[in-house]
FIBASE-947623 format. One record per residue (C-alpha): residue number from 0; z, y, x. Coordinates in steps of 0.1 Angstrom, whole numbers, plus 5000, padded with zeros to 4 digits. Each point is the difference from the previous one (the first is absolute). Layout:
% residues N
<r><torti>NUM</torti><up>Z</up><north>Y</north><east>X</east></r>
...
END
This chain:
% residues 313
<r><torti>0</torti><up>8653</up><north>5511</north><east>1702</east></r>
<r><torti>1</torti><up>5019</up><north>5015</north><east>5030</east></r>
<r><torti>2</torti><up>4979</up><north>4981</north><east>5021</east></r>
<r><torti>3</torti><up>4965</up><north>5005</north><east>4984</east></r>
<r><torti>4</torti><up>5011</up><north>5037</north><east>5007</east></r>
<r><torti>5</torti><up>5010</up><north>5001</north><east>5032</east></r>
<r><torti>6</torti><up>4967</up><north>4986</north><east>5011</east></r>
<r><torti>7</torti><up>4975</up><north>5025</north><east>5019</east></r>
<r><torti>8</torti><up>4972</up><north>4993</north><east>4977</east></r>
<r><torti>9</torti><up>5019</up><north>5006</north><east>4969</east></r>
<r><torti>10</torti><up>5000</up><north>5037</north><east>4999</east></r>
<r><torti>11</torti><up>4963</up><north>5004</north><east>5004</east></r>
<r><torti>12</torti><up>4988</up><north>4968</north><east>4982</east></r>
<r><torti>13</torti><up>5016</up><north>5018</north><east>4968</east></r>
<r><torti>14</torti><up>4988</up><north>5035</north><east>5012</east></r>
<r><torti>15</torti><up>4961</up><north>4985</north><east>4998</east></r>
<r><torti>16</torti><up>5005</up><north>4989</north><east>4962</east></r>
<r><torti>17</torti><up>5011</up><north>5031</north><east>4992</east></r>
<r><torti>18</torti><up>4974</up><north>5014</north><east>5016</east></r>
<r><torti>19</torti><up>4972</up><north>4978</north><east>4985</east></r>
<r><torti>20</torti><up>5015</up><north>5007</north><east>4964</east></r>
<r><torti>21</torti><up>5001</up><north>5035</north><east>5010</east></r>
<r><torti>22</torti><up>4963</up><north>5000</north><east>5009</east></r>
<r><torti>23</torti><up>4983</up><north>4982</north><east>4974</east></r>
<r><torti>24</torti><up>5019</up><north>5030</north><east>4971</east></r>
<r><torti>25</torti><up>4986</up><north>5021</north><east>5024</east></r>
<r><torti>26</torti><up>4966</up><north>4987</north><east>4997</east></r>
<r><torti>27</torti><up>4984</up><north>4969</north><east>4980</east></r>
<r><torti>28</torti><up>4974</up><north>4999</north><east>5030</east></r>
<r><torti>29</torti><up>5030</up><north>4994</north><east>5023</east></r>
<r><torti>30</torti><up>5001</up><north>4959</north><east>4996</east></r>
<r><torti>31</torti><up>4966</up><north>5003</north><east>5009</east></r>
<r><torti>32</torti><up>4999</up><north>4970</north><east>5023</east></r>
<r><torti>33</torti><up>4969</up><north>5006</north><east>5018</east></r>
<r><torti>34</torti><up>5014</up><north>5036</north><east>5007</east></r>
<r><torti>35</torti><up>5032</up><north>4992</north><east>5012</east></r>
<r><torti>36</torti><up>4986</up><north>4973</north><east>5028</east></r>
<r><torti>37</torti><up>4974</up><north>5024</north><east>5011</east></r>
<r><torti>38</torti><up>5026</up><north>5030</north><east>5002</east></r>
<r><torti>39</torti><up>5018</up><north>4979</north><east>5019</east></r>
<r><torti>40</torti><up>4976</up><north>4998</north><east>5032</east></r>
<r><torti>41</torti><up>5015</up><north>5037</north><east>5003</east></r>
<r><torti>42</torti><up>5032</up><north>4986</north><east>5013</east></r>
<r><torti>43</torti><up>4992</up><north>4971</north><east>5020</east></r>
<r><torti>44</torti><up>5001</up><north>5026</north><east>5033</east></r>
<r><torti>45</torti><up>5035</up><north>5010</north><east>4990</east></r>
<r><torti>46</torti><up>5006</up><north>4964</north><east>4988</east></r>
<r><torti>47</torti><up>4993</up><north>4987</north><east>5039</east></r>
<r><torti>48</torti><up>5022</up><north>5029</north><east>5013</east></r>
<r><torti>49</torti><up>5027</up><north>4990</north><east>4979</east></r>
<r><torti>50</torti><up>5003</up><north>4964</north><east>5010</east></r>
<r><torti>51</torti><up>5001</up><north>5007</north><east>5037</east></r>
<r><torti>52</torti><up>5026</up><north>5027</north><east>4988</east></r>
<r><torti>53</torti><up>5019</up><north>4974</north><east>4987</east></r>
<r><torti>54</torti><up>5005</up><north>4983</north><east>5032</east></r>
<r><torti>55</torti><up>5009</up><north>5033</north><east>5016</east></r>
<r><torti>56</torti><up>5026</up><north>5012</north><east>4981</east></r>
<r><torti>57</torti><up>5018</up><north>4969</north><east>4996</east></r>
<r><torti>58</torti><up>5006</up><north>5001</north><east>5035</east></r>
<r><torti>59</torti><up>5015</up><north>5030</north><east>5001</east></r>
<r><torti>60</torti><up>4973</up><north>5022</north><east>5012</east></r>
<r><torti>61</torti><up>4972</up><north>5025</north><east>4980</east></r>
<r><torti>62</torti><up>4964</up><north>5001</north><east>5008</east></r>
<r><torti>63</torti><up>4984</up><north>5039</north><east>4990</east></r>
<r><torti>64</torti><up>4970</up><north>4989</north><east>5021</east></r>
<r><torti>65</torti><up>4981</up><north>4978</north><east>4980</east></r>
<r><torti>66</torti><up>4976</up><north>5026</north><east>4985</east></r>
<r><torti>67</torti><up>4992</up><north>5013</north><east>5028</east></r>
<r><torti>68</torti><up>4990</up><north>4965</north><east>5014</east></r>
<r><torti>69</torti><up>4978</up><north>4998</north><east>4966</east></r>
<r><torti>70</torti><up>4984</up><north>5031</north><east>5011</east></r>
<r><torti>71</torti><up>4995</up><north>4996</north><east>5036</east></r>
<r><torti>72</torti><up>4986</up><north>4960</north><east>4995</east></r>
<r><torti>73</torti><up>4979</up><north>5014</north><east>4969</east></r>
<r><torti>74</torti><up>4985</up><north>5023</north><east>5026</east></r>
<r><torti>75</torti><up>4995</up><north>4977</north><east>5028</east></r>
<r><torti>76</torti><up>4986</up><north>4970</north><east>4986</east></r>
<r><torti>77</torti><up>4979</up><north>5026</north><east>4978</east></r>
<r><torti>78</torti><up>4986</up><north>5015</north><east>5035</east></r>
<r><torti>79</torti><up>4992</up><north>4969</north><east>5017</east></r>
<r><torti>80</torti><up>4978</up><north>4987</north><east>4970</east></r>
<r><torti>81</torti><up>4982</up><north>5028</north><east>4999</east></r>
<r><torti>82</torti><up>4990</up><north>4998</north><east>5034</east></r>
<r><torti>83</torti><up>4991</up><north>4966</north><east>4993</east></r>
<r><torti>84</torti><up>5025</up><north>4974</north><east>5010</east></r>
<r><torti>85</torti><up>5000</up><north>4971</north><east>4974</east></r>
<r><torti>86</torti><up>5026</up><north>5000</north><east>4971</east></r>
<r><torti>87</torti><up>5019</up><north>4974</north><east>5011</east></r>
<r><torti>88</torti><up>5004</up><north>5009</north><east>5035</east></r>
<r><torti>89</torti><up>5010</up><north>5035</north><east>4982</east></r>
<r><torti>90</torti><up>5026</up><north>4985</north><east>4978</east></r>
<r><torti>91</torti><up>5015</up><north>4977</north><east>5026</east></r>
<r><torti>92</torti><up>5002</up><north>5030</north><east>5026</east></r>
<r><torti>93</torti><up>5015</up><north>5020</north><east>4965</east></r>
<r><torti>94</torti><up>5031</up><north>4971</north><east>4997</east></r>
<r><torti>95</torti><up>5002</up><north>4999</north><east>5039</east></r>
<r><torti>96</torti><up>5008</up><north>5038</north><east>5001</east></r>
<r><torti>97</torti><up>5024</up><north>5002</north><east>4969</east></r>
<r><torti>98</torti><up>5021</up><north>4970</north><east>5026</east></r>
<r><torti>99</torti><up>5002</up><north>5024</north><east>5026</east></r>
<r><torti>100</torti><up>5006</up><north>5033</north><east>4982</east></r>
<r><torti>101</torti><up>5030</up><north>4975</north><east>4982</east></r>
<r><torti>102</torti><up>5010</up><north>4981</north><east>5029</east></r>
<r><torti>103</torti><up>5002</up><north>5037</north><east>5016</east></r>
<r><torti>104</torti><up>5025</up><north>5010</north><east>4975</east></r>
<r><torti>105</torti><up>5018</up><north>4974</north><east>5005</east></r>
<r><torti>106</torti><up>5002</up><north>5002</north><east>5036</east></r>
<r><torti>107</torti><up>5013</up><north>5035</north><east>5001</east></r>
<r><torti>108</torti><up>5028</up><north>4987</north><east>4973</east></r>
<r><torti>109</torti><up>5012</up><north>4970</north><east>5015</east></r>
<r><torti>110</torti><up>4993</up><north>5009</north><east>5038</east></r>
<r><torti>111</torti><up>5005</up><north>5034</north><east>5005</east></r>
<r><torti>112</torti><up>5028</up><north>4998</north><east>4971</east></r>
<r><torti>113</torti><up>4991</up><north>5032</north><east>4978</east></r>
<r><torti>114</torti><up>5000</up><north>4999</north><east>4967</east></r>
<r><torti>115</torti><up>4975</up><north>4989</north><east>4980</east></r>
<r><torti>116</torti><up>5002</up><north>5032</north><east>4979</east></r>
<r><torti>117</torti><up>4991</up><north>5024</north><east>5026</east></r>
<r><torti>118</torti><up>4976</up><north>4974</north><east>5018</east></r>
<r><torti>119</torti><up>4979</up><north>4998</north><east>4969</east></r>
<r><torti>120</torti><up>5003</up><north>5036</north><east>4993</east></r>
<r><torti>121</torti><up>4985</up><north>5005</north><east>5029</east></r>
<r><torti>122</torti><up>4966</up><north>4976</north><east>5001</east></r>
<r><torti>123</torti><up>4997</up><north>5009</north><east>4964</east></r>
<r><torti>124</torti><up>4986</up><north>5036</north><east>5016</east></r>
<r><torti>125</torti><up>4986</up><north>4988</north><east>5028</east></r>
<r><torti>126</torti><up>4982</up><north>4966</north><east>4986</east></r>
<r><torti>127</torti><up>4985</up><north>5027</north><east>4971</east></r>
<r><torti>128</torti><up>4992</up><north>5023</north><east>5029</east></r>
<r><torti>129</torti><up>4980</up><north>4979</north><east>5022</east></r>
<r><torti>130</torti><up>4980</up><north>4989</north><east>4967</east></r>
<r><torti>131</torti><up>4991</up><north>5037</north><east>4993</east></r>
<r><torti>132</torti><up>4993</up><north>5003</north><east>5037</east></r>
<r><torti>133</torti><up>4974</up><north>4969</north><east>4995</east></r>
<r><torti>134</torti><up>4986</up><north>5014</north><east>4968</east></r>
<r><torti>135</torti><up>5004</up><north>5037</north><east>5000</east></r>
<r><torti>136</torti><up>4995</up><north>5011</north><east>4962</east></r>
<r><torti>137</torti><up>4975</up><north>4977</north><east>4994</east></r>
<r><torti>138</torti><up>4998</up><north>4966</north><east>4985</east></r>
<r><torti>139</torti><up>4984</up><north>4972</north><east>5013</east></r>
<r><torti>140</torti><up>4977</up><north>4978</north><east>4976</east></r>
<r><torti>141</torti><up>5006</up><north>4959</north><east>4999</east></r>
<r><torti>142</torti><up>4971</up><north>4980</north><east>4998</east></r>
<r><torti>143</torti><up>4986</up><north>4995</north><east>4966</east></r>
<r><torti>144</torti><up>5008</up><north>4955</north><east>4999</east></r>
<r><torti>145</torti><up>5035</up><north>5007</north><east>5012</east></r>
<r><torti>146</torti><up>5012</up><north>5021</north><east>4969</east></r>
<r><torti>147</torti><up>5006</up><north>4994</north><east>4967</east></r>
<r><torti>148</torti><up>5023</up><north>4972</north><east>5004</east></r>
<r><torti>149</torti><up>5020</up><north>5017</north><east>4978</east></r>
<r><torti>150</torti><up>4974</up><north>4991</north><east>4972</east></r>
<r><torti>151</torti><up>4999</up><north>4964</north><east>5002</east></r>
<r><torti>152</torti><up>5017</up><north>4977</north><east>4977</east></r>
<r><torti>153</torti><up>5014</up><north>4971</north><east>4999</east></r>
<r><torti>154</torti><up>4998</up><north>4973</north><east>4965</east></r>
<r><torti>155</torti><up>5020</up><north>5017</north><east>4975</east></r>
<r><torti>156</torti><up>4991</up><north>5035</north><east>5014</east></r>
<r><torti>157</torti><up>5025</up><north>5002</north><east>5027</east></r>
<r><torti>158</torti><up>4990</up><north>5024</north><east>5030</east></r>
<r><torti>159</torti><up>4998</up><north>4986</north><east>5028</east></r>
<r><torti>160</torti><up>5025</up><north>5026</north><east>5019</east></r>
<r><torti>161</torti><up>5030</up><north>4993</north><east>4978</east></r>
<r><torti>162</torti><up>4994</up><north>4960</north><east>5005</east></r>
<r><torti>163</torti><up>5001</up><north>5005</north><east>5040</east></r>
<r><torti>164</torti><up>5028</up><north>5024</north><east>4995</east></r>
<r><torti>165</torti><up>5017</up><north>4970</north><east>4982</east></r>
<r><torti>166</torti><up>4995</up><north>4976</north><east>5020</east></r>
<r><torti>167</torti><up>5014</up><north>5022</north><east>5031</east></r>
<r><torti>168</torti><up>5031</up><north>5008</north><east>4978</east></r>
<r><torti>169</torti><up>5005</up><north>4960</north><east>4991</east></r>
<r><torti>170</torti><up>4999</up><north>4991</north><east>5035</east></r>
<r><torti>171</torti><up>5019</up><north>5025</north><east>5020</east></r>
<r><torti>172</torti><up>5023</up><north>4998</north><east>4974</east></r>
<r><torti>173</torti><up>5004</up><north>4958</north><east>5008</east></r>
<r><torti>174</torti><up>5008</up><north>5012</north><east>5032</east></r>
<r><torti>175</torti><up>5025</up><north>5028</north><east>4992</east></r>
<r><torti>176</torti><up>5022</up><north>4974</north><east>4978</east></r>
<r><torti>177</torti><up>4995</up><north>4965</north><east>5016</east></r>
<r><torti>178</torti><up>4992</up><north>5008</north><east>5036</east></r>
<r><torti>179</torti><up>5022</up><north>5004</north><east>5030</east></r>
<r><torti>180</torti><up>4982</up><north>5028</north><east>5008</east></r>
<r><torti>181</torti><up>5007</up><north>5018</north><east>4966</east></r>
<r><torti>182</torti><up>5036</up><north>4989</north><east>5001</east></r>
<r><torti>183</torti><up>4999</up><north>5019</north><east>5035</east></r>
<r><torti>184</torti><up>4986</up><north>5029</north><east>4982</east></r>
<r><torti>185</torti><up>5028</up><north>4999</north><east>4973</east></r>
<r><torti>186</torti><up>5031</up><north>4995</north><east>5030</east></r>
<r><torti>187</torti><up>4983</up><north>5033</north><east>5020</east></r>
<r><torti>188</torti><up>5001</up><north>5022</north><east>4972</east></r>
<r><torti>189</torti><up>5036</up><north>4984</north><east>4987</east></r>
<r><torti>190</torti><up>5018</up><north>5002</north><east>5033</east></r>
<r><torti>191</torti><up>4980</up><north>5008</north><east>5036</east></r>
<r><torti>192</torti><up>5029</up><north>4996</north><east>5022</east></r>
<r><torti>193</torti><up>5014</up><north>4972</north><east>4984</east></r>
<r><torti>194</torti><up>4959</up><north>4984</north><east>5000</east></r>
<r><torti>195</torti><up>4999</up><north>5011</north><east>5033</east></r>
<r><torti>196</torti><up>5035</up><north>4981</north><east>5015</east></r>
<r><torti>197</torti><up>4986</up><north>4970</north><east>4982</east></r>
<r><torti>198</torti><up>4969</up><north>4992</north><east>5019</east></r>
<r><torti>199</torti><up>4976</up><north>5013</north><east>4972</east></r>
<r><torti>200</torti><up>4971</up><north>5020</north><east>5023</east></r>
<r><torti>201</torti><up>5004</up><north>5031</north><east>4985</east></r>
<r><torti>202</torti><up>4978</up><north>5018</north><east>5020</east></r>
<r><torti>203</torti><up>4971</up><north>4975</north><east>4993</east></r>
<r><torti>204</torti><up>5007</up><north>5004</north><east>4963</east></r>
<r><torti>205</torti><up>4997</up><north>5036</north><east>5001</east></r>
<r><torti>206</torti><up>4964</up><north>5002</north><east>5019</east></r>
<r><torti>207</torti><up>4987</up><north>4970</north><east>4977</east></r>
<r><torti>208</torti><up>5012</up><north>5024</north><east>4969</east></r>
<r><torti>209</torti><up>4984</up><north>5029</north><east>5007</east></r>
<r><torti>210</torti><up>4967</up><north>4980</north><east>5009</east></r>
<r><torti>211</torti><up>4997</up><north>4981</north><east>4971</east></r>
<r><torti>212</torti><up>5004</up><north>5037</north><east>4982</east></r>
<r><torti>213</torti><up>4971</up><north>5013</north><east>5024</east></r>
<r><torti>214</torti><up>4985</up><north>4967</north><east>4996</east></r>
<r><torti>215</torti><up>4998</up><north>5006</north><east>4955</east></r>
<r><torti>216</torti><up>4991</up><north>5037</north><east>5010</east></r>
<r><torti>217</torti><up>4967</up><north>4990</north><east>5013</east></r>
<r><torti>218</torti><up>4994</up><north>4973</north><east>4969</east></r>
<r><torti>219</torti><up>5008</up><north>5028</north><east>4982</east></r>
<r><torti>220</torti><up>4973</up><north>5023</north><east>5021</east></r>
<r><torti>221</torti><up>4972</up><north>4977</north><east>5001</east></r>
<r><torti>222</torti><up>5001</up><north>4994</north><east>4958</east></r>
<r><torti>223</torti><up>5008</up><north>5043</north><east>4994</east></r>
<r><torti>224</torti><up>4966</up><north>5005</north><east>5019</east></r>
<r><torti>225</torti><up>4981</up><north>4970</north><east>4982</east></r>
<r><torti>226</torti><up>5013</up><north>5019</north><east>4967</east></r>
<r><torti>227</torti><up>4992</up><north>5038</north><east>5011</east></r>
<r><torti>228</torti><up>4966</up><north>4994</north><east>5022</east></r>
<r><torti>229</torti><up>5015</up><north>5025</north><east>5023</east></r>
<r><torti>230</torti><up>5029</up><north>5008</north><east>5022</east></r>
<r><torti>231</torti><up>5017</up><north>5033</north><east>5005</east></r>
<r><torti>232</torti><up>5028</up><north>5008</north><east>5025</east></r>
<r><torti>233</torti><up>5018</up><north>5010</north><east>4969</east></r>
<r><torti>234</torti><up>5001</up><north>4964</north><east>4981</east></r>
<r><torti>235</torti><up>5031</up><north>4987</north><east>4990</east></r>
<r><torti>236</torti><up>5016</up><north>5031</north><east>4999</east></r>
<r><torti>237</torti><up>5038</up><north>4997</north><east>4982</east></r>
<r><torti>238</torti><up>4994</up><north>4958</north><east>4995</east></r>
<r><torti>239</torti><up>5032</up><north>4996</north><east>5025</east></r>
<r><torti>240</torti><up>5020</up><north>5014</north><east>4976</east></r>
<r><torti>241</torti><up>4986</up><north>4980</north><east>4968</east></r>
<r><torti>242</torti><up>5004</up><north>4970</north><east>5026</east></r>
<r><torti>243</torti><up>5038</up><north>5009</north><east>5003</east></r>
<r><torti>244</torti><up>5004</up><north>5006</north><east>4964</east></r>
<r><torti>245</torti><up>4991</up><north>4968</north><east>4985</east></r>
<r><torti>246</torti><up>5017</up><north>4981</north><east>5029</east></r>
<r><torti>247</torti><up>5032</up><north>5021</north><east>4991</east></r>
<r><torti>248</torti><up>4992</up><north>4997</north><east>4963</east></r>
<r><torti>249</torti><up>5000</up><north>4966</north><east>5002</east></r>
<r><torti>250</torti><up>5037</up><north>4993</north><east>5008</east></r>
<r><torti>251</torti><up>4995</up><north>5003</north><east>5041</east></r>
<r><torti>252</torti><up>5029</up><north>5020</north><east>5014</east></r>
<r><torti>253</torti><up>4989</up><north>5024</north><east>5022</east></r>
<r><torti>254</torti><up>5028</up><north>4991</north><east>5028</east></r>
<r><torti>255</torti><up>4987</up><north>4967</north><east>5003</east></r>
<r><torti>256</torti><up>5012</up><north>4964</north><east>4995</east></r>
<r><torti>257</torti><up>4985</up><north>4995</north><east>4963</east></r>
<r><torti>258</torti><up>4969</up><north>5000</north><east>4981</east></r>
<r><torti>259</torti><up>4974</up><north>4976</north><east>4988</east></r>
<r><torti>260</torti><up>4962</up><north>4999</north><east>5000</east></r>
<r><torti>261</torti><up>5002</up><north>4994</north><east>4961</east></r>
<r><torti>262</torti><up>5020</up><north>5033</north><east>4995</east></r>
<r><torti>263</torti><up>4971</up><north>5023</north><east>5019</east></r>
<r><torti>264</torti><up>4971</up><north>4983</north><east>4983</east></r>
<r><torti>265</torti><up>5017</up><north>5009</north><east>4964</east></r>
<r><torti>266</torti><up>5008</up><north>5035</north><east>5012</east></r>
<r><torti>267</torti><up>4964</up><north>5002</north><east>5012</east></r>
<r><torti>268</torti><up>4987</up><north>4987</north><east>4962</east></r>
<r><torti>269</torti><up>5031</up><north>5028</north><east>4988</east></r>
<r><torti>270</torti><up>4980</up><north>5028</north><east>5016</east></r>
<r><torti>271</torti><up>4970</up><north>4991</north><east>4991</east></r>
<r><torti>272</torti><up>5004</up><north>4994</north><east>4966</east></r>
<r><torti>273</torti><up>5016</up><north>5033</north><east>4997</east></r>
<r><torti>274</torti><up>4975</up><north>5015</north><east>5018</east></r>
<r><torti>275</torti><up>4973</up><north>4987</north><east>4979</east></r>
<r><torti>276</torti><up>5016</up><north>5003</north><east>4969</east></r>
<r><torti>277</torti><up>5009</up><north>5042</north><east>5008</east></r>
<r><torti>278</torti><up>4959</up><north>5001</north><east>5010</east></r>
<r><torti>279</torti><up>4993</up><north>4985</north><east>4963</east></r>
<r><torti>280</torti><up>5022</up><north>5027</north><east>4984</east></r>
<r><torti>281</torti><up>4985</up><north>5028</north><east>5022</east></r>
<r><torti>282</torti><up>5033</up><north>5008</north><east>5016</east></r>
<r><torti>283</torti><up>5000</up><north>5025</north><east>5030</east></r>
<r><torti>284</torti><up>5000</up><north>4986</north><east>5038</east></r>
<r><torti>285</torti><up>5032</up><north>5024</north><east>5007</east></r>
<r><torti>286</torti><up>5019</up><north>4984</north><east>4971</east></r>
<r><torti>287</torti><up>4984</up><north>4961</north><east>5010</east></r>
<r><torti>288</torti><up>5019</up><north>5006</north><east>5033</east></r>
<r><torti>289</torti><up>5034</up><north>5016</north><east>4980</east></r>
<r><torti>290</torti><up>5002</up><north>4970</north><east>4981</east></r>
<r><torti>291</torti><up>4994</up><north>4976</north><east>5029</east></r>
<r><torti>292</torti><up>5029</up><north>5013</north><east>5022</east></r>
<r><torti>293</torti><up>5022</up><north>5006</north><east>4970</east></r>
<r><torti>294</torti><up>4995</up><north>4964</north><east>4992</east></r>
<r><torti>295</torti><up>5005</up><north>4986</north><east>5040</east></r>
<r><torti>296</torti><up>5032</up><north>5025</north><east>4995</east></r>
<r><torti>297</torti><up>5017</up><north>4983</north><east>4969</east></r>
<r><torti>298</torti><up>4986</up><north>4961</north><east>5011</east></r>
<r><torti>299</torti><up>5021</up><north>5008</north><east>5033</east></r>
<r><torti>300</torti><up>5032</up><north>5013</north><east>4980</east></r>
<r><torti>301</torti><up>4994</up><north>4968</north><east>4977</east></r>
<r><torti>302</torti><up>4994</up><north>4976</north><east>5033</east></r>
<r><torti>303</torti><up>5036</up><north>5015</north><east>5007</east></r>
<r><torti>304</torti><up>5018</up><north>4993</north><east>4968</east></r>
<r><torti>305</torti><up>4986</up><north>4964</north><east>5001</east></r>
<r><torti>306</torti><up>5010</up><north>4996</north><east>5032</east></r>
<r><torti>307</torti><up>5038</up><north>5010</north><east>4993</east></r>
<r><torti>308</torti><up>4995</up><north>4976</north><east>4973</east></r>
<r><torti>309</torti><up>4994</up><north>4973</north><east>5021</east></r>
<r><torti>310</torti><up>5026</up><north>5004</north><east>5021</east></r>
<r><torti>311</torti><up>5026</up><north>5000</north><east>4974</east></r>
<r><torti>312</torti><up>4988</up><north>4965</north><east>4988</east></r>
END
């Protein structure tokens, strides 16, 4: 029992019961499955934010930039089809720029050694600010064969969003717990001297992270605009801090060194069944958020008592 609790994806595997129980006395159109899977294209953007988030924070570091990279690839790749380049010319130019606007991050964090705090703190104005410079206050239409994605289903009714944000969550998180690279990942955020006096290319490790986070903010860019039809400078707005949440809700410590893909995806289901289930009962956005960060509050309190737990084993 000691260790079923001390595990990171205890605390918010029971948390998404309770939540599902909670939901369905709420509503009896709650359980509706067809509802539930297409609510859930909602959060695949801030499901793709959260996985490259994951990488991040176990090493150690914070990304606040990632909606801004949403906004500012939404914007790009939204320009250059309408002035006619091809779709997937637009969405490959769209993944190119999130590795660069990453990779950037990275750069200024591992090279320049400042902290990732204030480096992201920073691009997150200035990435949002040249995407308001590209747009202005209008919003720029996506052809009419390149949305709607969010609308097609797979057997069984499965959106086809939520299967690639799946299958992105499975794989990266193979290589977060049986790579070297994701082992590197765990040692940077654990100890970066100690990585460093090993031989462990800690500087490498930090650029990759932060591109593979820019990388999943484009993903996450390219399926927001197939969903809206338009992008706006202002997209995205607040999904960093979701992002964080469910990564943080999910058992990663926000120094670094622990945290597992498995963790964030159940947060992520957490917050969306809550979220879904206060929109049934017709609760107030105000009190949607109050709940959320009351409950990312007392899962990090609990995180803390498990932990202690563990250690007295």
């Amino acid at each position: 029992m000691k260790k079923f609790l001390s595990r990171t994806e205890t605390i918010p595997s029971i948390l998404l019961v309770l939540a599902f129980i909670a939901g369905a006395m709420q509503s009896k159109y709650f359980l509706d499955v067809r509802y539930l899977l297409d609510s859930s294209t909602l959060y695949v953007e801030t499901g793709l934010l959260a996985i490259g988030m994951t990488f991040v924070i176990i090493s150690g570091n914070i990304d606040l930039s990632v909606a801004s990279m949403v906004a500012l690839i939404a914007c790009v790749t939204a320009r250059m089809m309408g002035n006619g380049m091809s779709i997937p010319v637009s969405c490959l130019a769209g993944l190119i720029l999130g590795l660069i606007l990453g990779g950037f991050n990275g750069l200024m964090v591992a090279k320049v050694k400042l902290p990732s705090f204030v480096v992201t703190l920073a691009t997150m104005a200035v990435y949002r600010g040249i995407a308001q410079v590209l747009l202005g206050a209008e919003s720029a239409k996506l052809p009419a064969n390149f949305v709607g994605l969010d609308m097609m289903h797979l057997p069984g009714h499965v959106p086809v969003p939520l299967v690639i944000m799946l299958l992105v969550a499975v794989g990266l998180g193979v290589v977060l717990h049986r790579s070297l690279f994701g082992r590197w990942v765990v040692a940077l955020g654990t100890n970066e001297k100690a990585s460093f006096y090993a031989g462990l290319p800690t500087a490498q490790v930090k650029i990759m992270v932060f591109a593979l986070s820019g990388f999943l903010a484009a993903l996450a860019a390219l399926l927001m605009n197939s969903r809206l039809g338009v992008a706006r400078f202002d997209d995205a707005r607040g999904l960093e801090l979701d992002a964080i949440t469910a990564v943080v809700l999910g058992g990663a410590s926000i120094f670094g060194g622990k945290g597992t893909m498995l963790g964030t995806v159940l947060a992520l289901f957490l917050v969306a069944v809550l979220r879904i289930g206060m929109g049934v009962a017709d609760v107030k956005a105000e009190y949607q958020l109050a709940v959320i960060g009351t409950l990312l509050i007392l899962a990090i309190l609990a995180a803390n008592d498990t932990g202690q737990l563990s250690k007295k084993r």
